[in-house]
C-alpha positions, 0 to 999 in steps of 0.5 A: 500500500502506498498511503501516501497516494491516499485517497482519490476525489471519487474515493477510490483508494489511490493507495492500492490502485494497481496504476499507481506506478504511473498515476501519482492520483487527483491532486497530481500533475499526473492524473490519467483522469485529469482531461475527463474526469467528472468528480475531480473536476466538479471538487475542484470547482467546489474547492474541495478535497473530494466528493466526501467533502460535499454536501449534495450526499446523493449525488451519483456524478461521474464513479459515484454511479458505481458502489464502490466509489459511493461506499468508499465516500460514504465510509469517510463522510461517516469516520474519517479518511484516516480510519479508511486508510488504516481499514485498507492497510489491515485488510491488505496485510489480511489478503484482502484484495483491492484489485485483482486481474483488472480493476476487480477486487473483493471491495467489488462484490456488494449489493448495498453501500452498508454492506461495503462499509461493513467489510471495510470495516471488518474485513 
């Protein structure tokens, strides 16, 4: 896990993401979504760190269509960034996977965001 990288605008966890050799994450001057992607842009223009951080808790822009995204912000908005980076690192040294061939991952297998939190939280 590389925490320094933290966590992305969306709330992906940029720490574990399998392109973080080439992507430095959001706040980068190397980001691989920096020309088309919707949640970094909207934050930005908000002035704020990430969709976590907005008040508008409903919105499904850009990946927070998606669970894992909208479980992920919805985890931070809850406990904190930091309690989200400590879950991620002990759930990796227990073989929990963020990403395995692909962007597939057991954080990727839920009907319902408190589901996801859950495991996050338990592993």
């Amino acid at each position: 896990m590389k925490r320094e990288l933290g966590i992305a605008r969306c709330g992906l966890a940029c720490c574990l993401c399998a392109e973080n050799e080439t992507c430095g994450g959001c706040n980068s001057g190397n980001c691989h979504g920096e020309g088309f992607c919707e949640n970094r842009r909207c934050s930005i223009e908000k002035g704020i760190a990430g969709c976590y951080e907005c008040t508008e808790k409903d919105c499904r822009k850009g990946l927070l269509v998606k669970l894992k995204p909208a479980g992920f912000t919805a985890f931070i908005r809850e406990y904190g960034i930091e309690e989200l980076l400590d879950c991620l690192e002990r759930n990796e040294k227990n073989s929990i996977v963020y990403h395995r061939e692909g962007i597939i991952g057991d954080y990727d297998n839920f009907d319902s965001i408190d589901a996801l939190i859950e495991f996050i939280r338990k592993g």
